[in-house]
C-alpha positions in Angstrom: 8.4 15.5 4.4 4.9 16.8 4.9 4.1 18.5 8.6 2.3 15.8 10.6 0.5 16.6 13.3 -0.3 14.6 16.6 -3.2 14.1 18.6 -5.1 12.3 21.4 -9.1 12.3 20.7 -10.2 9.7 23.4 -8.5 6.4 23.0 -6.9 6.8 19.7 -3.7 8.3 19.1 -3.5 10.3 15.9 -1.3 11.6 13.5 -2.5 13.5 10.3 -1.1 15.8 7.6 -3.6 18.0 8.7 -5.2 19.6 11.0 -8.0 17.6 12.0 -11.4 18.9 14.2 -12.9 17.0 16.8 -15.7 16.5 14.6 -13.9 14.9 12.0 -12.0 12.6 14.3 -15.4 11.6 15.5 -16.0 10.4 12.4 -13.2 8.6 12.0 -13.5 6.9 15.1 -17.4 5.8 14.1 -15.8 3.7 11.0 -13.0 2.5 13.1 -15.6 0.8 15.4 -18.0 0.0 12.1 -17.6 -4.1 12.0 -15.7 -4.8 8.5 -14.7 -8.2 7.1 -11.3 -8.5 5.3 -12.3 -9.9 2.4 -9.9 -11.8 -0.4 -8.4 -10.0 -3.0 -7.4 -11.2 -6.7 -4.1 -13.0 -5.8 -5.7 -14.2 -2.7 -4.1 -11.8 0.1 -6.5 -10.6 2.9 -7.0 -7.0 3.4 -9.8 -5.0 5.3 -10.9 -1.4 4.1 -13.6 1.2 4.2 -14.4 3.7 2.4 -16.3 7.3 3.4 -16.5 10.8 2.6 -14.5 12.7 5.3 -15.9 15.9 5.9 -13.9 19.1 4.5 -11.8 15.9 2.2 -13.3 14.4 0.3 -13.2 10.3 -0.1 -11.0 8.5 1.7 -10.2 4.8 2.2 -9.5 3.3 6.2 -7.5 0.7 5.8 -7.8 -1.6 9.1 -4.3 -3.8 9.8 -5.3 -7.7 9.8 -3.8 -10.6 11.1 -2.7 -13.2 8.1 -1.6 -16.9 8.8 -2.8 -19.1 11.6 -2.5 -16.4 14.3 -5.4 -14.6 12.7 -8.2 -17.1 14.3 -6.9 -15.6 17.2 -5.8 -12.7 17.6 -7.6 -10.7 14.5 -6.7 -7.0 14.7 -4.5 -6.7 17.9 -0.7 -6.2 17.8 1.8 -6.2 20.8 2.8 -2.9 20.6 7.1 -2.8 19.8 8.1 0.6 18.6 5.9 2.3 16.2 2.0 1.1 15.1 2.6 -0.7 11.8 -0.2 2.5 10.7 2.3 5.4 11.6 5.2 3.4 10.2 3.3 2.5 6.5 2.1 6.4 7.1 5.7 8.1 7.2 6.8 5.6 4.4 4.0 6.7 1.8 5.2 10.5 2.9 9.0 9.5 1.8 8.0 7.2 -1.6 5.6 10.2 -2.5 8.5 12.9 -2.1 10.7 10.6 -4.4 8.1 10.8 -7.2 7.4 7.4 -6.5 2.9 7.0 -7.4 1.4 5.4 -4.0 -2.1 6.8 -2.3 -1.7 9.9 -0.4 -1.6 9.4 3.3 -4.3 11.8 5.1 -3.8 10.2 8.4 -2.7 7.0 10.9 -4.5 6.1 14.1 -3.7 3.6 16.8 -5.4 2.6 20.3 -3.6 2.9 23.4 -1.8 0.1 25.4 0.8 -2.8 25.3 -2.1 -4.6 22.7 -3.3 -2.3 20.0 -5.3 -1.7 16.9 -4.3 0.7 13.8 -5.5 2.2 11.1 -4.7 4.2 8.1 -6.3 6.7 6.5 -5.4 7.8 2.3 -7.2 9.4 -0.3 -9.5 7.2 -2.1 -8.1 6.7 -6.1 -10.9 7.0 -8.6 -12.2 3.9 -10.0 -9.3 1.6 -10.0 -8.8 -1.5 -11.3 -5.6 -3.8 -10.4 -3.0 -4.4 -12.3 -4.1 -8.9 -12.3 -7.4 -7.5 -12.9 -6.8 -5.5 -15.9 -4.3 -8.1 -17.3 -7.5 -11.0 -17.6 -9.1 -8.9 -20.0 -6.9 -6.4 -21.9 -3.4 -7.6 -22.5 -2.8 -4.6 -25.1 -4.2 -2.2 -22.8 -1.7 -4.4 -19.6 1.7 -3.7 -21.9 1.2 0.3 -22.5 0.5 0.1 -18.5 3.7 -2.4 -17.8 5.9 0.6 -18.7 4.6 2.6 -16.4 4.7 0.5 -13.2 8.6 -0.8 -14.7 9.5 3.3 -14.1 7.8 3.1 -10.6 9.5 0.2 -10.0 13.1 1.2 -11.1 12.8 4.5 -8.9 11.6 2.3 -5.9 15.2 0.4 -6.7 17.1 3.8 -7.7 16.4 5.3 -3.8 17.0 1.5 -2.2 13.3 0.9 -1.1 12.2 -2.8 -0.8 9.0 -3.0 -1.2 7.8 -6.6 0.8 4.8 -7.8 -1.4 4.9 -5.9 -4.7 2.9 -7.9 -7.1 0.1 -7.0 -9.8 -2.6 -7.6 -7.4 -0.5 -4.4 -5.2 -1.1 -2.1 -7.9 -3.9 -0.1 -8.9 -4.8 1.6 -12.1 -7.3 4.8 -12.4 -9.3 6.1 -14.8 -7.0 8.0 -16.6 -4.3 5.3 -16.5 -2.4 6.2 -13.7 -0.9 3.8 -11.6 -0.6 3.6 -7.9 1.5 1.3 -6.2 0.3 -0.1 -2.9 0.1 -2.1 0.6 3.5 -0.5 1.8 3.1 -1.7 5.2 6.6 -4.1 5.7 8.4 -1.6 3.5 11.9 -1.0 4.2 15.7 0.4 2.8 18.0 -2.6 1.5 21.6 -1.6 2.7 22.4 -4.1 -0.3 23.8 -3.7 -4.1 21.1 -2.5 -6.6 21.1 -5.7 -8.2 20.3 -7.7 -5.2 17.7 -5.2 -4.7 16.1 -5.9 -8.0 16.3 -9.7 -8.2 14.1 -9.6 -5.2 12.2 -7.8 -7.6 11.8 -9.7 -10.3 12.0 -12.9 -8.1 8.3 -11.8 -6.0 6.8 -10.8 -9.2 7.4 -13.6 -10.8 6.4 -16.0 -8.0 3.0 -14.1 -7.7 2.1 -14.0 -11.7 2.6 -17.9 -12.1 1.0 -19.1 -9.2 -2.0 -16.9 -9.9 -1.9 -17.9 -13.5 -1.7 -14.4 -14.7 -0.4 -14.0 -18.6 3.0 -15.0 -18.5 3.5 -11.1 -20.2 3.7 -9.3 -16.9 7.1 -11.3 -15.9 8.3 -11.0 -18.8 8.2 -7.3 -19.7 8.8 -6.9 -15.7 12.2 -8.3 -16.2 13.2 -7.4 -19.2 12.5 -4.0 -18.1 14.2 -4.0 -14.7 17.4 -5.8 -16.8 17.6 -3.2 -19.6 17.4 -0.7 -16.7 20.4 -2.3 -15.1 22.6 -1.8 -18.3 21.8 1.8 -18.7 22.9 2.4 -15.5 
């Protein structure tokens, strides 16, 4: 796993696969505290990003950790502060997926606020004109199978090393201009201490759940299933 090193740059905690300058934190604490709005994505899931040019980076993408459900008209962007901050925790699990082969967005750095209530935020390396996989699959089905196969691979090694992956669906995986795909959002992430096969009917089971109740071509379940099953026989 890469080198990470720690900080303390005012009120934020910091960990980072480099070493960052004071100047460069400063900039990352000015977008923290830019207002954002989540805003709703294609399969109707609530995220909140920003994007900048990092000095001595390049472009990067802040991701800022939301409150879903009913909770979220309260308490927005605050979490009660149990173990590690959900940014350091998605941080160290893109490090691992990434040293497996597995395509996700390079982590460049995690941040958190101090005290029992805190905010986070995650910094990774912004992928080239993407599109998502439910976005791609409204308008180019051809173009969506030749794809398919790709995120099935990603998607069998995920299952080969035991990772569950909470919330994988085609709305959680990106596609860049030279057809590269990146697999997302691995915040609740975890190992399964379960068989394989478990492992990949919960799978196959959330994929299938998102693609019919977004009405996405039936085609992604399908070659999803078939791909994850002819896996299983190899093996």
């Amino acid at each position: 796993m890469t080198r990470t090193f720690t900080r303390k740059y005012g009120a934020y905690h910091f960990g980072s696969s480099l070493e960052l300058t004071d100047h460069q934190l400063k900039q990352l604490v000015e977008v923290f505290e830019t207002p954002t709005h989540a805003v709703n994505s294609v399969l109707g899931g609530r995220t909140a990003v920003a994007m900048t040019q990092f000095e001595g980076i390049g472009a990067v993408v802040v991701k800022y950790y939301v409150r879903g459900g009913l909770i979220r008209h309260v308490v927005k962007r605050r979490y009660l502060r149990r173990g590690k901050p959900r940014s350091q925790t998605e941080y160290e699990v893109l490090q691992t997926v990434r040293s497996l082969g597995i395509s996700a967005p390079e982590p460049i750095a995690y941040a958190s606020t101090e005290g029992l209530f805190y905010r986070s935020w995650l910094v990774t390396r912004e992928i080239k004109q993407p599109l998502t996989l439910a976005e791609l699959s409204r308008t180019n089905q051809e173009h969506t199978q030749t794809i398919m196969k790709k995120v099935i691979n990603e998607v069998s090694t995920l299952i080969k090393n035991s990772i569950l992956h909470a919330d994988l669906h085609p709305g959680n995986v990106l596609v860049d201009k030279t057809d590269r795909v990146f697999l997302l959002d691995f915040d609740k992430a975890s190992f399964f201490d379960g068989e394989a096969g478990k492992l990949r009917n919960r799978y196959i089971s959330r994929w299938q759940r998102a693609v019919s109740k977004h009405r996405l071509p039936t085609m992604l379940h399908e070659m999803m299933e078939d791909g994850l099953r002819q896996d299983q026989d190899r093996r």
